[in-house]
TIRO-2110 file (N, C-alpha, C; in Angstrom, 1 decimal):
// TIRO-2110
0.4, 4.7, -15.9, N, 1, A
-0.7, 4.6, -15.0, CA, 1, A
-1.8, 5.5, -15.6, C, 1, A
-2.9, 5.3, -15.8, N, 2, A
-4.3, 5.7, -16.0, CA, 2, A
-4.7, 6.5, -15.0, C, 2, A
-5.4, 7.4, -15.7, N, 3, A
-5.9, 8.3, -15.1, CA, 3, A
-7.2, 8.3, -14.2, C, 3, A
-7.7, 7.2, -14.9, N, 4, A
-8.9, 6.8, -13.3, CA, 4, A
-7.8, 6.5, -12.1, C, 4, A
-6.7, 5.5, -12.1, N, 5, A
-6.1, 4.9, -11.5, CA, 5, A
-5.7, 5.9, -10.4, C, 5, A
-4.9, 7.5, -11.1, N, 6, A
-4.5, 8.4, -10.4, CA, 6, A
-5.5, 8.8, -9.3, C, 6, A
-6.5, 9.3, -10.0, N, 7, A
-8.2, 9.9, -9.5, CA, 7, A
-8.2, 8.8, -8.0, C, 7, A
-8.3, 7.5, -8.7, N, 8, A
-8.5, 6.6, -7.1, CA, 8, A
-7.6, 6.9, -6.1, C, 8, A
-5.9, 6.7, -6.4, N, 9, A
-5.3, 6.7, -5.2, CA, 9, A
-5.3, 7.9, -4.7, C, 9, A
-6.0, 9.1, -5.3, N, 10, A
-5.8, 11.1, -4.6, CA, 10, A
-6.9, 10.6, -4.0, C, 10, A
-8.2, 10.0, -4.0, N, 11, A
-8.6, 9.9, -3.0, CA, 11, A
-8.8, 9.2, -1.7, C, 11, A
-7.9, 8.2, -2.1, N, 12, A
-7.6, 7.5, -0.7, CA, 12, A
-6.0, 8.2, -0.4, C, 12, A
-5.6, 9.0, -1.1, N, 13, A
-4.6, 9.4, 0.4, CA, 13, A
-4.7, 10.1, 1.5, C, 13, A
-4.3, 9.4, 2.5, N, 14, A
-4.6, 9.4, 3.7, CA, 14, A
-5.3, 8.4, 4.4, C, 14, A
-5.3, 7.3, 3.6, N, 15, A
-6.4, 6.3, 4.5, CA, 15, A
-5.8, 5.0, 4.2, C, 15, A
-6.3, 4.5, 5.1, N, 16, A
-5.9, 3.4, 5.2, CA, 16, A
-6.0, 2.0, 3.6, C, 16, A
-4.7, 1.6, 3.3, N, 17, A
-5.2, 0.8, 1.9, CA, 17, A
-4.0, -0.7, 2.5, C, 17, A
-4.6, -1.7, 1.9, N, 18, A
-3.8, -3.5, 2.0, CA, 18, A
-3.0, -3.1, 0.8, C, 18, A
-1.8, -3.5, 0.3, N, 19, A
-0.8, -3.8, -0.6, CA, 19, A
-0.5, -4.6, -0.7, C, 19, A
-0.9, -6.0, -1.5, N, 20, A
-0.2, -7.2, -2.2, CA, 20, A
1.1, -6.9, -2.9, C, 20, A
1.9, -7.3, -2.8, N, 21, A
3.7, -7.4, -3.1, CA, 21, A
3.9, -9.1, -4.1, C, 21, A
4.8, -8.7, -5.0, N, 22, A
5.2, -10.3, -5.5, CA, 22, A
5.5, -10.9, -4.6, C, 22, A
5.9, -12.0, -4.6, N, 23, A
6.5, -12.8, -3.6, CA, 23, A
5.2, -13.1, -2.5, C, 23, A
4.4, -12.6, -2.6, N, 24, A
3.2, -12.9, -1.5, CA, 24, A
2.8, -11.7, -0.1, C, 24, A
3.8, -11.2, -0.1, N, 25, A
3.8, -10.0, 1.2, CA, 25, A
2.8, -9.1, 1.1, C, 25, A
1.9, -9.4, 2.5, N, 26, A
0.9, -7.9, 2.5, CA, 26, A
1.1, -6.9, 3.6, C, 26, A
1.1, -5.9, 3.2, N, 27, A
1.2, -4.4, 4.0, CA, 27, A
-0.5, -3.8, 3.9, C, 27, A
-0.5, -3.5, 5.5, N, 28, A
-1.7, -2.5, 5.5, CA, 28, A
-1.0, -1.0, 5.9, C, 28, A
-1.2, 0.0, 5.5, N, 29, A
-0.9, 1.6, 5.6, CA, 29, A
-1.4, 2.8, 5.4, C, 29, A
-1.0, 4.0, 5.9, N, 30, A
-2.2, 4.6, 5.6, CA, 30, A
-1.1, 5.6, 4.4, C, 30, A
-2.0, 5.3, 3.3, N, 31, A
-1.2, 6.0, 1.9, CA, 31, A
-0.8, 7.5, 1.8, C, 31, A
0.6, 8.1, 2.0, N, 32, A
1.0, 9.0, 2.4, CA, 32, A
1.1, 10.0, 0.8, C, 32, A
1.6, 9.3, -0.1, N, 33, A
1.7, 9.4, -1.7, CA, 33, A
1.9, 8.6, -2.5, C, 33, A
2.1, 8.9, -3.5, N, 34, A
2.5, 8.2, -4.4, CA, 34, A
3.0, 8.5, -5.7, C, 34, A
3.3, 8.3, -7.3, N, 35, A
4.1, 8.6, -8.4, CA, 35, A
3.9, 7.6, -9.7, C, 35, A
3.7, 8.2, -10.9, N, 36, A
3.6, 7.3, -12.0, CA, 36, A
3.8, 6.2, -11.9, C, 36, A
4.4, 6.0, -11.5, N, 37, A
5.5, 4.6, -11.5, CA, 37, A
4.6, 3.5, -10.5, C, 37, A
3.7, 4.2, -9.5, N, 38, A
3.3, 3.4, -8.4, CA, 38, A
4.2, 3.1, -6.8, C, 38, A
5.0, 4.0, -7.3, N, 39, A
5.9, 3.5, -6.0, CA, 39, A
4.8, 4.2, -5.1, C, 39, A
4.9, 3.5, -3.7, N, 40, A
4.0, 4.0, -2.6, CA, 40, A
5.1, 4.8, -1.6, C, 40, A
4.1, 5.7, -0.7, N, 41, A
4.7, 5.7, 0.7, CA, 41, A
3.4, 5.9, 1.8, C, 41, A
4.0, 4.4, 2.7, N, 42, A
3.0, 4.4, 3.5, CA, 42, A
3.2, 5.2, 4.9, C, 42, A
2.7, 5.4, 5.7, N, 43, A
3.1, 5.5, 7.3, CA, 43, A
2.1, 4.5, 7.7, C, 43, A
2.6, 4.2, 9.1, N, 44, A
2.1, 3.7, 10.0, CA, 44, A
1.6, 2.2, 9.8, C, 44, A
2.5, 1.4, 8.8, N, 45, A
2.8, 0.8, 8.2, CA, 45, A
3.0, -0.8, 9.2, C, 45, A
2.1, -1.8, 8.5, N, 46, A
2.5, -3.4, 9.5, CA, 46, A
2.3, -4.5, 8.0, C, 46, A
3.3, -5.0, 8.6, N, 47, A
3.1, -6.5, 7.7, CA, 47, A
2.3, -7.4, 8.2, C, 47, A
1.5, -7.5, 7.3, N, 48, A
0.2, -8.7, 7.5, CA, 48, A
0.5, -9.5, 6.8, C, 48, A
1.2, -10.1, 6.2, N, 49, A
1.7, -11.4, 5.4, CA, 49, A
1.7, -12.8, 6.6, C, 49, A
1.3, -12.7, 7.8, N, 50, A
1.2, -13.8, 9.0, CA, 50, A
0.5, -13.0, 9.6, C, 50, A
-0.5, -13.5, 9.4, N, 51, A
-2.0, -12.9, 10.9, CA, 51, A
-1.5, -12.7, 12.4, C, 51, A
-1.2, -14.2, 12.5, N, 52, A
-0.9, -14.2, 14.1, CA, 52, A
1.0, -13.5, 14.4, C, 52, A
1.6, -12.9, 13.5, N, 53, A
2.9, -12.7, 13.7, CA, 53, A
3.0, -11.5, 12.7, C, 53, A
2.0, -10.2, 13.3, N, 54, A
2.3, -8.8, 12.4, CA, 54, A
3.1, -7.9, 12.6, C, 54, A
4.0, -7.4, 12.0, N, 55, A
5.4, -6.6, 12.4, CA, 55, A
5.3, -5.2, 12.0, C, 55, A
5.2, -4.2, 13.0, N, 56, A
5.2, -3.0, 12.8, CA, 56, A
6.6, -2.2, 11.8, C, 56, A
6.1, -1.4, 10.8, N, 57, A
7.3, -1.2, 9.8, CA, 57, A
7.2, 0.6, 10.0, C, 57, A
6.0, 1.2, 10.6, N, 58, A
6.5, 2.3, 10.3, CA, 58, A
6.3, 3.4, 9.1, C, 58, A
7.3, 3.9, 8.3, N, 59, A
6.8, 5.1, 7.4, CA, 59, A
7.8, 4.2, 6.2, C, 59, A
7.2, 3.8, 5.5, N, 60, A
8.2, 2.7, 4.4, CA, 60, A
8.0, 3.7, 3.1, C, 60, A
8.4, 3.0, 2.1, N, 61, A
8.7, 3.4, 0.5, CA, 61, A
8.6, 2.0, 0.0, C, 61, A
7.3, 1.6, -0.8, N, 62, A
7.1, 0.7, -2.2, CA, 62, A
7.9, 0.6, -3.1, C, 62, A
8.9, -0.1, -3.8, N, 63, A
8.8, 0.8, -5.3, CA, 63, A
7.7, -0.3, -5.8, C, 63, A
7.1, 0.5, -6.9, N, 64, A
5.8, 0.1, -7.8, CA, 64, A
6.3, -1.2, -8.5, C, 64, A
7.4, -1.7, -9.2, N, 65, A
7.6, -2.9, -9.6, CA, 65, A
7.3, -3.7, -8.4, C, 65, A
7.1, -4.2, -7.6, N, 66, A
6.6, -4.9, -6.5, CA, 66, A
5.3, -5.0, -6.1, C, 66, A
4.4, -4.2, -6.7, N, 67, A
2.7, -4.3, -6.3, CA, 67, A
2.0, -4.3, -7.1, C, 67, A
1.1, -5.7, -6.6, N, 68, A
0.9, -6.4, -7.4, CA, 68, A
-0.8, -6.3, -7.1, C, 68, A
-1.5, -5.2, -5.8, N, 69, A
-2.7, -4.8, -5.8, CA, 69, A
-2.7, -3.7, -4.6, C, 69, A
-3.5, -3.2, -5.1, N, 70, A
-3.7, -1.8, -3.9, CA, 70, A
-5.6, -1.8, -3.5, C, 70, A
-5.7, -2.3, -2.3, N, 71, A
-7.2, -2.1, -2.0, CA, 71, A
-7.8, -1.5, -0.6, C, 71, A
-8.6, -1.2, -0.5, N, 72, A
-9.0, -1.0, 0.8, CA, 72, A
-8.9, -1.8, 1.5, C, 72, A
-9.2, -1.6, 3.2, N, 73, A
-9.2, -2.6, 3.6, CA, 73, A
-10.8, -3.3, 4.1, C, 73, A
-10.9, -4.6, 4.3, N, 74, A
-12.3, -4.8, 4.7, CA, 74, A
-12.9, -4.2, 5.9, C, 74, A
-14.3, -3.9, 5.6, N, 75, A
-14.6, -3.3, 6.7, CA, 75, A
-15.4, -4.2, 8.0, C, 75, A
END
């Protein structure tokens, strides 16, 4: 991981970021940490991969082989 890369996610931890996953799955969370590797940990955590059918998940663990984008979310 790149060191701008690091610089970005220290300053969004704590705020809220969307997570693209292979397979298609999106998580919105608010970014608790994170590690070389990219593994995340979110709190407060929902699956948005179905708008009308979003599932509260809570305080999860990413691993980084699975994300496939980390962004804010729209405002």
């Amino acid at each position: 991981m790149s060191e701008m890369t690091t610089e970005i996610l220290e300053q969004n931890l704590g705020k809220v970021v969307l997570v693209r996953l292979k397979g298609g799955k999106s998580l919105r969370g608010r970014l608790k940490g994170f590690d070389q590797h990219l593994n995340l940990v979110l709190e407060e955590t929902e699956d948005t991969t179905v708008v009308e059918d979003q599932k509260k998940l809570g305080l999860i663990i990413v691993r980084g082989d699975n994300v496939v984008l980390i962004s804010p979310p729209p405002r």
